[in-house]
C-alpha beads as a LAMMPS data file, in Angstrom:
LAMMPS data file: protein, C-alpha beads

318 atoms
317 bonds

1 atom types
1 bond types

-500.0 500.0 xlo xhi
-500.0 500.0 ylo yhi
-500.0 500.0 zlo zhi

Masses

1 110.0

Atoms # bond

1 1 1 -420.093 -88.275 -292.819
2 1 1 -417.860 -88.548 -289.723
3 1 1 -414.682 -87.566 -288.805
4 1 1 -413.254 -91.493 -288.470
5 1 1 -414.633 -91.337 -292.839
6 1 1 -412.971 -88.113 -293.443
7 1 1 -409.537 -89.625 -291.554
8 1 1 -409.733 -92.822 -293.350
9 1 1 -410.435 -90.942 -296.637
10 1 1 -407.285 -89.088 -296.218
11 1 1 -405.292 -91.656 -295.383
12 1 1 -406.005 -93.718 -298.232
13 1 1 -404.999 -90.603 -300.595
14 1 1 -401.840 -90.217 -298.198
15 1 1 -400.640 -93.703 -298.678
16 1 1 -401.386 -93.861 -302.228
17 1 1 -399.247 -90.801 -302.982
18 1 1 -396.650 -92.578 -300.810
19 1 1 -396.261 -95.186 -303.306
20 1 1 -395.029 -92.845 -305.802
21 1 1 -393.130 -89.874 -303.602
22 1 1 -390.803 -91.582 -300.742
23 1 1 -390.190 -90.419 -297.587
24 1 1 -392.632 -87.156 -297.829
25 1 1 -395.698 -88.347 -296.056
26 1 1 -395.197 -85.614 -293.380
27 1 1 -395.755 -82.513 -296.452
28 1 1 -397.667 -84.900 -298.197
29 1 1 -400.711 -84.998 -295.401
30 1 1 -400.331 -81.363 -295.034
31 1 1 -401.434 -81.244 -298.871
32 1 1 -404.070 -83.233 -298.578
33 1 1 -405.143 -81.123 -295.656
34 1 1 -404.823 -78.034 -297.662
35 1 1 -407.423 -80.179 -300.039
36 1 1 -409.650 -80.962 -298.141
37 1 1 -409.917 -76.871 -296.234
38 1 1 -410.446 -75.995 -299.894
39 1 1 -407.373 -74.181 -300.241
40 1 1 -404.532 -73.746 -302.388
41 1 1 -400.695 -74.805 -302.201
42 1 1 -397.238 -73.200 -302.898
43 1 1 -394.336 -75.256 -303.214
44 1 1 -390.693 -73.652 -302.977
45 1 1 -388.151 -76.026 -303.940
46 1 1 -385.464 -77.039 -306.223
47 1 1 -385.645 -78.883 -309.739
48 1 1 -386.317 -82.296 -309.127
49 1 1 -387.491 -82.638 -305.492
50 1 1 -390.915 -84.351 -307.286
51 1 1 -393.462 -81.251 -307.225
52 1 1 -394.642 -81.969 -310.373
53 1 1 -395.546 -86.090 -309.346
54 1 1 -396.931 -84.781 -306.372
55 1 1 -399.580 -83.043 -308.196
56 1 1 -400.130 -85.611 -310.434
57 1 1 -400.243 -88.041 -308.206
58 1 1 -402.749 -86.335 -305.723
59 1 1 -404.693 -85.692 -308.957
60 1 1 -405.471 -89.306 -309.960
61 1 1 -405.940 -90.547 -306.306
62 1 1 -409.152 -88.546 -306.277
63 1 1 -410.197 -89.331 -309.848
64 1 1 -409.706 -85.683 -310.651
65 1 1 -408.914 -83.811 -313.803
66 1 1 -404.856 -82.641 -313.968
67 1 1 -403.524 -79.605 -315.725
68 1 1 -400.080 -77.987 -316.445
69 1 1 -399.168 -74.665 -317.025
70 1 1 -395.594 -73.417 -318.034
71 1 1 -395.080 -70.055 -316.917
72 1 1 -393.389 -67.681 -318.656
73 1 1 -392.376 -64.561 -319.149
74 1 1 -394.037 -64.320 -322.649
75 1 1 -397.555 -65.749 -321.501
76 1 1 -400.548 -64.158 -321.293
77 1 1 -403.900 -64.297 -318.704
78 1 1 -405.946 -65.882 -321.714
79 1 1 -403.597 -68.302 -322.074
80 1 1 -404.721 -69.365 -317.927
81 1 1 -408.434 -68.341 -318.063
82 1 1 -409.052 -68.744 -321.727
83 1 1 -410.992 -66.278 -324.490
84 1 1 -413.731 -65.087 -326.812
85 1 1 -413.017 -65.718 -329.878
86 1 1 -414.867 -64.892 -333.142
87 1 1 -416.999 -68.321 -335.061
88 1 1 -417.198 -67.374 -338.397
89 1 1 -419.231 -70.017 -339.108
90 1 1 -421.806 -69.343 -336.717
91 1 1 -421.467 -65.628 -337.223
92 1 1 -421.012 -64.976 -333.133
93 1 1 -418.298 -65.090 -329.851
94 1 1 -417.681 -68.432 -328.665
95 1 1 -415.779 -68.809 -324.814
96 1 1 -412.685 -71.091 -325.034
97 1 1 -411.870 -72.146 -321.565
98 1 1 -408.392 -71.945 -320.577
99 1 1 -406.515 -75.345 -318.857
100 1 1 -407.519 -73.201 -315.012
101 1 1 -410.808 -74.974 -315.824
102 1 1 -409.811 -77.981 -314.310
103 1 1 -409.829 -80.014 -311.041
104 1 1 -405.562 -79.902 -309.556
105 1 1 -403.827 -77.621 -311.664
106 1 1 -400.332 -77.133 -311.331
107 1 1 -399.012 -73.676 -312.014
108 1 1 -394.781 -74.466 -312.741
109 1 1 -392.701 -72.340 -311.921
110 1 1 -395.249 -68.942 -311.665
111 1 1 -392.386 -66.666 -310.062
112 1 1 -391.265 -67.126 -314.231
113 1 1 -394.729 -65.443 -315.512
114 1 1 -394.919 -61.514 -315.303
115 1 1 -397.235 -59.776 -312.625
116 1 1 -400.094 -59.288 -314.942
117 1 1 -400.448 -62.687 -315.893
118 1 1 -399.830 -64.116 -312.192
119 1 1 -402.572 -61.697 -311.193
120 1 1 -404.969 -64.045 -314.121
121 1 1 -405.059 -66.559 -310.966
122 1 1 -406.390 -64.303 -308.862
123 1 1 -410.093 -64.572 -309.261
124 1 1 -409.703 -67.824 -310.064
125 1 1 -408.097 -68.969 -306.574
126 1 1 -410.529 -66.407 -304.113
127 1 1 -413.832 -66.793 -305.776
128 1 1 -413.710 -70.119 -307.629
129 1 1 -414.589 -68.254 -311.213
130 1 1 -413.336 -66.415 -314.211
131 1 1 -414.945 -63.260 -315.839
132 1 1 -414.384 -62.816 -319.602
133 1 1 -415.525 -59.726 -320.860
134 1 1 -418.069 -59.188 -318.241
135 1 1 -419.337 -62.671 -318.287
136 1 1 -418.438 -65.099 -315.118
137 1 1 -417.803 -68.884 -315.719
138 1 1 -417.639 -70.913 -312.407
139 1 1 -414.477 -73.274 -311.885
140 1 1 -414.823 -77.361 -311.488
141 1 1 -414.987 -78.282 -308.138
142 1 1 -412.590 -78.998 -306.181
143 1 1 -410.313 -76.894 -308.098
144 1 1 -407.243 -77.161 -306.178
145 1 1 -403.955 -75.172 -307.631
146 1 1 -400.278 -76.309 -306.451
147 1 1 -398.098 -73.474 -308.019
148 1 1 -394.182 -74.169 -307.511
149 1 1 -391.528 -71.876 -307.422
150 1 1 -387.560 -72.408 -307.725
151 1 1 -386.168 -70.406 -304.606
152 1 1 -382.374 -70.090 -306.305
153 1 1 -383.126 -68.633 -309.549
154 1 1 -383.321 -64.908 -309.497
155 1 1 -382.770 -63.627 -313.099
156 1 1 -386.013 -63.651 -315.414
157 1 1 -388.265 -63.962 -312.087
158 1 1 -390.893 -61.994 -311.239
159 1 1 -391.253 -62.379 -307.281
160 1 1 -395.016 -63.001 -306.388
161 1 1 -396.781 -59.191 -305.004
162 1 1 -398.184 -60.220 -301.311
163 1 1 -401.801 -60.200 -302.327
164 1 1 -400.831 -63.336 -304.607
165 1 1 -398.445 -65.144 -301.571
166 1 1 -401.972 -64.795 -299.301
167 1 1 -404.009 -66.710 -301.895
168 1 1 -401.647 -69.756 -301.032
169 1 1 -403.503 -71.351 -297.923
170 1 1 -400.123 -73.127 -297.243
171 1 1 -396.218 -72.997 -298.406
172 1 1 -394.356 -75.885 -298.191
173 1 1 -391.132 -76.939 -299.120
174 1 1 -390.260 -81.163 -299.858
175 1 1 -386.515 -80.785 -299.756
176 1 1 -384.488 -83.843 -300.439
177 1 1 -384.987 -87.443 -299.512
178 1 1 -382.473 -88.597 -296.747
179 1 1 -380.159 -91.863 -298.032
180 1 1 -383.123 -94.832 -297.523
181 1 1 -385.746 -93.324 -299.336
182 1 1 -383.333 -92.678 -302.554
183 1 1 -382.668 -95.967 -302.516
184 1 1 -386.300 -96.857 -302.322
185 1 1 -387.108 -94.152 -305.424
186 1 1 -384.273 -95.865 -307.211
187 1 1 -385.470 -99.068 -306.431
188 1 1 -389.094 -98.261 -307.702
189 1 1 -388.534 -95.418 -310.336
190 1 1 -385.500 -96.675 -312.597
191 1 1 -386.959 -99.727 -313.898
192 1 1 -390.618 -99.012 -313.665
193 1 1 -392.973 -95.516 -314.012
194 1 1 -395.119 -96.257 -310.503
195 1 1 -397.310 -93.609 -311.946
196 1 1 -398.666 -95.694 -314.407
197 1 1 -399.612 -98.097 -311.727
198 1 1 -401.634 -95.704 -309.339
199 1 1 -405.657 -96.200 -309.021
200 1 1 -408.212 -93.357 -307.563
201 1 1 -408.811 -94.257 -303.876
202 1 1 -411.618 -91.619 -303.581
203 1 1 -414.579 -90.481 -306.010
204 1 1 -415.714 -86.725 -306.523
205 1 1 -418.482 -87.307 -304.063
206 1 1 -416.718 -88.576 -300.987
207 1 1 -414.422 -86.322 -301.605
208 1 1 -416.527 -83.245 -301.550
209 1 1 -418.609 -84.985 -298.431
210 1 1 -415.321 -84.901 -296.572
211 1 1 -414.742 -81.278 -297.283
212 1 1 -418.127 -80.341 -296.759
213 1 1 -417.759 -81.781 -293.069
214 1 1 -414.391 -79.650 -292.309
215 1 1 -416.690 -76.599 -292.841
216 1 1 -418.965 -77.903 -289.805
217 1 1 -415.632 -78.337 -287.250
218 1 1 -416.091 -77.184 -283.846
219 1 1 -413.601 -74.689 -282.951
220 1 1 -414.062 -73.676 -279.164
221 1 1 -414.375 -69.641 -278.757
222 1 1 -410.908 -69.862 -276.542
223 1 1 -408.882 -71.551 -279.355
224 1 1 -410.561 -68.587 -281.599
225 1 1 -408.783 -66.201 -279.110
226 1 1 -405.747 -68.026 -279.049
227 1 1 -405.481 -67.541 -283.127
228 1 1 -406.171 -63.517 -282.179
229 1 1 -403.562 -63.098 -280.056
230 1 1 -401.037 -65.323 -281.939
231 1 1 -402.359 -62.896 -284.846
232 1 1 -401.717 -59.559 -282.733
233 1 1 -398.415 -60.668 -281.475
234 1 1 -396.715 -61.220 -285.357
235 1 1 -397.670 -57.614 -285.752
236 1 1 -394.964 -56.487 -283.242
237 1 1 -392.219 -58.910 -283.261
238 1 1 -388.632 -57.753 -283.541
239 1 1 -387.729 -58.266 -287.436
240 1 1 -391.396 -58.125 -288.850
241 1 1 -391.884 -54.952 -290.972
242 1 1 -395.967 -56.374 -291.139
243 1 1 -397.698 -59.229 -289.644
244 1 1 -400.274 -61.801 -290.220
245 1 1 -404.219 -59.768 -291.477
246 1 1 -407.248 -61.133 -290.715
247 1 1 -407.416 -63.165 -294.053
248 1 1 -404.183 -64.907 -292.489
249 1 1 -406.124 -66.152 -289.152
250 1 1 -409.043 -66.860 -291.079
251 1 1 -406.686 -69.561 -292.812
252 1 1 -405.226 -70.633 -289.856
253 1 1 -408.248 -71.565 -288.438
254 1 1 -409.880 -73.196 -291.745
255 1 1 -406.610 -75.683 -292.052
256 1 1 -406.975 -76.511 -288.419
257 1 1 -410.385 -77.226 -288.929
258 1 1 -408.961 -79.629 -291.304
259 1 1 -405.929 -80.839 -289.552
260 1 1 -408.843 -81.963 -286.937
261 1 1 -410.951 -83.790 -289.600
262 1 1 -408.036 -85.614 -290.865
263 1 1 -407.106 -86.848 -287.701
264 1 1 -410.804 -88.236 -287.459
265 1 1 -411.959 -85.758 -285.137
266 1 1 -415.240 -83.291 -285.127
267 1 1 -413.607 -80.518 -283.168
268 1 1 -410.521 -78.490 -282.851
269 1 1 -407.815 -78.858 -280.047
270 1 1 -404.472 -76.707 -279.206
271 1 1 -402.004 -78.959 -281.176
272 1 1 -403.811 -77.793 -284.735
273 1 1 -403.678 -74.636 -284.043
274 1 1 -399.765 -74.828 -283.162
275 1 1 -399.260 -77.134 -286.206
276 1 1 -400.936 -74.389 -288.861
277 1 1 -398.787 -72.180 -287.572
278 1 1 -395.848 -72.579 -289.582
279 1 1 -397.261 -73.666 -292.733
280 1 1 -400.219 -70.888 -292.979
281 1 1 -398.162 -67.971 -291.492
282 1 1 -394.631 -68.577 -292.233
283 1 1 -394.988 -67.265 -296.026
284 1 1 -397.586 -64.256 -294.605
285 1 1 -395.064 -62.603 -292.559
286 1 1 -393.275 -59.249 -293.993
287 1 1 -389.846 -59.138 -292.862
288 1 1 -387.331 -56.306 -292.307
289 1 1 -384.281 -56.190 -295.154
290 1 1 -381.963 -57.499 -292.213
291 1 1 -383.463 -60.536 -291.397
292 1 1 -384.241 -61.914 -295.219
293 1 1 -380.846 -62.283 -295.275
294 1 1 -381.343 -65.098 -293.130
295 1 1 -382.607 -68.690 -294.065
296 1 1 -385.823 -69.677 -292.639
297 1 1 -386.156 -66.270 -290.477
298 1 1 -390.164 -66.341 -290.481
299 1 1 -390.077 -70.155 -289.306
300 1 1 -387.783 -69.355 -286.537
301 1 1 -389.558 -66.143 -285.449
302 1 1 -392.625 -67.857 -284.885
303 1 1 -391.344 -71.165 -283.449
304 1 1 -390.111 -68.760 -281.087
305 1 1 -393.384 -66.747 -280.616
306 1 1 -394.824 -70.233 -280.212
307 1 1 -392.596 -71.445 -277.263
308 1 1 -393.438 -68.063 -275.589
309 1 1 -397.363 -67.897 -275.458
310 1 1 -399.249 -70.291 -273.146
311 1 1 -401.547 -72.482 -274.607
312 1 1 -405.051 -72.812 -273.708
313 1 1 -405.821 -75.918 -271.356
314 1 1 -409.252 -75.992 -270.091
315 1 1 -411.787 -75.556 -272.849
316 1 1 -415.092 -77.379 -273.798
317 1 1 -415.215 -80.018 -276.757
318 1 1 -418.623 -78.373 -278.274

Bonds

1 1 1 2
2 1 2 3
3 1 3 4
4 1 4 5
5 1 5 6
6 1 6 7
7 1 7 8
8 1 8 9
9 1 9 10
10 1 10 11
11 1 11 12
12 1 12 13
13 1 13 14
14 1 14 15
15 1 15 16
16 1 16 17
17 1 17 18
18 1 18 19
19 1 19 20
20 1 20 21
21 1 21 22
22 1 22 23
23 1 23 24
24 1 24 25
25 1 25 26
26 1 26 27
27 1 27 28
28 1 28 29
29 1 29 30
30 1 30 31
31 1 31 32
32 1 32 33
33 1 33 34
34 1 34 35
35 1 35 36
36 1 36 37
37 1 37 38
38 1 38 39
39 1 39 40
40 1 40 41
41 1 41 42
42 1 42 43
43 1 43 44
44 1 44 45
45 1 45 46
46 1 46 47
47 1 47 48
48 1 48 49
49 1 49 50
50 1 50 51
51 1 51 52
52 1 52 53
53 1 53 54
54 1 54 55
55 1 55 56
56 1 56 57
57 1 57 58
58 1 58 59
59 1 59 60
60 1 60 61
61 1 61 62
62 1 62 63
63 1 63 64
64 1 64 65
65 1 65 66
66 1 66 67
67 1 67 68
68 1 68 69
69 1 69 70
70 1 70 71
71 1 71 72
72 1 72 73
73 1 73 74
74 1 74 75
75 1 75 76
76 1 76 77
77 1 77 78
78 1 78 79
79 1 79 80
80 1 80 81
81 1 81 82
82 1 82 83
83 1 83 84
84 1 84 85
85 1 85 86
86 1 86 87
87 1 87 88
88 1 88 89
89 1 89 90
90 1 90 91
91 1 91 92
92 1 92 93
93 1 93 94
94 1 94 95
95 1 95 96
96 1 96 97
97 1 97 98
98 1 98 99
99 1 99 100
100 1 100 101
101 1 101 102
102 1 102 103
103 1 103 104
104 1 104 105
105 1 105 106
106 1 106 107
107 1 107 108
108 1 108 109
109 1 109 110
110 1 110 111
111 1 111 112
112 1 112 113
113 1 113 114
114 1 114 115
115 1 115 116
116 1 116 117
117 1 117 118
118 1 118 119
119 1 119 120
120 1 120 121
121 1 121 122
122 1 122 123
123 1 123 124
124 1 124 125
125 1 125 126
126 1 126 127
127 1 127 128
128 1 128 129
129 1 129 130
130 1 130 131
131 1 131 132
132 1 132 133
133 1 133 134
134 1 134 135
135 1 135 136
136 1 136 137
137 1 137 138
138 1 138 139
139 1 139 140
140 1 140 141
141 1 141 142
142 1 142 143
143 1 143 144
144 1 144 145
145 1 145 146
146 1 146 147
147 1 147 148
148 1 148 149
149 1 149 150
150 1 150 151
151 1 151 152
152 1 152 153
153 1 153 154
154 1 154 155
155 1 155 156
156 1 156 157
157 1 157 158
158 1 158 159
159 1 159 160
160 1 160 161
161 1 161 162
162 1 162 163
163 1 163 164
164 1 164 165
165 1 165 166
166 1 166 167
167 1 167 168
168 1 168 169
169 1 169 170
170 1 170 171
171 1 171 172
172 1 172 173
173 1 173 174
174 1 174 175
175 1 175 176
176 1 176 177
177 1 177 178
178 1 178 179
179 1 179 180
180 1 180 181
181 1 181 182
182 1 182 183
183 1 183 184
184 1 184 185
185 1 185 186
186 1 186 187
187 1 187 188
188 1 188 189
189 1 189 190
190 1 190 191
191 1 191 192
192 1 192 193
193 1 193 194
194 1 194 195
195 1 195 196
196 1 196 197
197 1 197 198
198 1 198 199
199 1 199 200
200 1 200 201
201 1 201 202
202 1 202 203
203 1 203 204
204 1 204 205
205 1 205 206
206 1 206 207
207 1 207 208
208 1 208 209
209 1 209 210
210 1 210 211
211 1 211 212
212 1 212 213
213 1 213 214
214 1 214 215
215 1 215 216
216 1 216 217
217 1 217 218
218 1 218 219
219 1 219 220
220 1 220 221
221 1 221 222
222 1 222 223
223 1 223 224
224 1 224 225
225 1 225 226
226 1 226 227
227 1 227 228
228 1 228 229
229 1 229 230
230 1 230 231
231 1 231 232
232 1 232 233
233 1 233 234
234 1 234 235
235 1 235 236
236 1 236 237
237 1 237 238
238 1 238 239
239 1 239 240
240 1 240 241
241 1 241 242
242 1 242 243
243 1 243 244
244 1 244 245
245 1 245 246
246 1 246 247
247 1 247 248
248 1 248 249
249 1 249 250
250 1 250 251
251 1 251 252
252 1 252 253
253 1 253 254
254 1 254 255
255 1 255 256
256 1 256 257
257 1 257 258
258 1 258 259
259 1 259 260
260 1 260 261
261 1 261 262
262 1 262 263
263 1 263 264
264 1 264 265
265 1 265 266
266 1 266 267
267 1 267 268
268 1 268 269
269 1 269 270
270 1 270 271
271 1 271 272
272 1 272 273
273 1 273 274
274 1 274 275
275 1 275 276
276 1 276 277
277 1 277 278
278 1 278 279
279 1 279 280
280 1 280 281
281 1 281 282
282 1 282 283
283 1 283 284
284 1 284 285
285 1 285 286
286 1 286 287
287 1 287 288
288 1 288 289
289 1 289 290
290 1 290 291
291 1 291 292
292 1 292 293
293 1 293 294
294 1 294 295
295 1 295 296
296 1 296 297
297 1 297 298
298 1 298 299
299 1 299 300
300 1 300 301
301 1 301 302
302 1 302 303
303 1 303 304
304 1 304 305
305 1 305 306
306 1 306 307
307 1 307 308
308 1 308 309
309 1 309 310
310 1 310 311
311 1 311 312
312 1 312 313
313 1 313 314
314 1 314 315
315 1 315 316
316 1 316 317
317 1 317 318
């Protein structure tokens, strides 16, 4: 596969999501990016904002298998991964998989569920399996989780620990459509379900050929050193209690490998880089008690950092 099949791959997923979630294409490719770097998604946003579609959506353009889970504060890790339970009949323990085993799963609201049951998507999300009772089962692939979170509710939440947060390749936020596009989604939600109408654009294969050739993305040793030193310098900027780790610029660089591949290209260049930025190390970043306060502080601390470290110019296209 090449990266003009990977780019027009995406871009038929992109535009078939479009016909269902207006005005979004800009979060929406970074989803599919996410996808396609094998990597996992957090959505912060309010009721409403389409989350839910979105994952849907994504899940039936790639003729994939789509699961829901309702967190709460009463549910349990077998409820997520599944259990042994006893067959009489058969006189021995039988496995019943949980709804993680599954191709997108969407994990509502998981701020709602209690650290111990959060901590059930751990090895599910790292290492693409789930050991009951000493016995591994390995996930579908892709297995792909979007997990949302409401950012205004904070009575009955449980806020995600930071080894959770790091699982999430990406964080992203839709937001609200500006005035055209909620006349478009009233135009083409209120008398019809568009859902209904959507068709897979991509099969398991193609898909997994695409990701499969993000792995093999040339990133030039100097853009490798430019992640390193954007990397270093989060660790000591005014407001940060801790910075990005090494698991963080490992990301980085896997979704830019991506970002490239989407765009139809075989090798990395600057502008991915500077686009992961946000998206992969926003959510990473530790900040002081001072500047939570503030809305969008880790955004605006790196956009700074960004306008403030020179960019690499002359490198080879391996």
């Amino acid at each position: 596969m090449r990266g003009s099949q990977v780019k027009i791959i995406a871009d038929n997923i992109i535009e078939n999501i479009n016909k269902v979630i207006i005005g979004k294409e800009e979060q929406i490719r970074l989803v599919v990016t996410a996808l396609l770097a094998e990597g996992h998604v957090l959505l912060e946003d309010v009721p409403g904002s389409g989350k839910t579609m979105l994952a849907k959506t994504l899940a039936k353009s790639v003729h994939g298998e789509f699961r829901r889970i309702q967190f709460t504060p009463d549910l349990m890790p077998a409820d997520i991964t599944g259990m042994n339970y006893f067959n009489v009949k058969e006189s021995q323990f039988e496995f019943i998989k949980g709804p993680v085993f599954t191709n997108i799963l969407l994990a509502d609201e998981i701020n709602r569920a209690t650290p111990k049951t959060q901590s059930g998507l751990l090895e599910c999300m790292e290492e693409g399996q789930v050991t009951i009772d000493g016995v591994s089962y390995i996930m579908d692939s892709p297995f792909f989780v979007i997990a949302t979170q409401n950012p205004l509710d904070t009575q009955g939440v449980f806020p995600l620990p930071e080894a959770q947060i790091d699982r999430f390749l990406i964080k992203l936020s839709l937001g609200y459509a500006d005035i055209d596009s909620s006349v478009e989604i009233l135009k083409r939600h209120v008398e019809n379900n568009v859902y209904d109408n959507v068709k897979a654009v991509v099969n398991e294969s193609e898909l997994q050929e695409a990701s499969d050739f993000v792995k093999q993305v040339k990133v030039h040793e100097d853009l490798l050193r430019y992640v390193a030193v954007i990397t270093e310098k989060t660790r000591s900027l005014d407001g940060v209690l801790l910075g990005i780790s090494h698991r963080g610029s490992i990301a980085l660089v896997k979704f830019a490998k991506s970002l490239a591949a989407v765009s139809g290209r075989d090798y990395v260049i600057p502008d991915d880089i500077k686009a992961g930025v946000l998206p992969v190390f926003a959510h990473r970043l530790i900040l002081r008690t001072n500047e939570r306060l503030h809305k969008n502080a880790a955004e605006k601390i790196l956009e700074e950092l960004l306008a403030n470290m020179p960019v690499p110019t002359e490198y080879e296209r391996l």
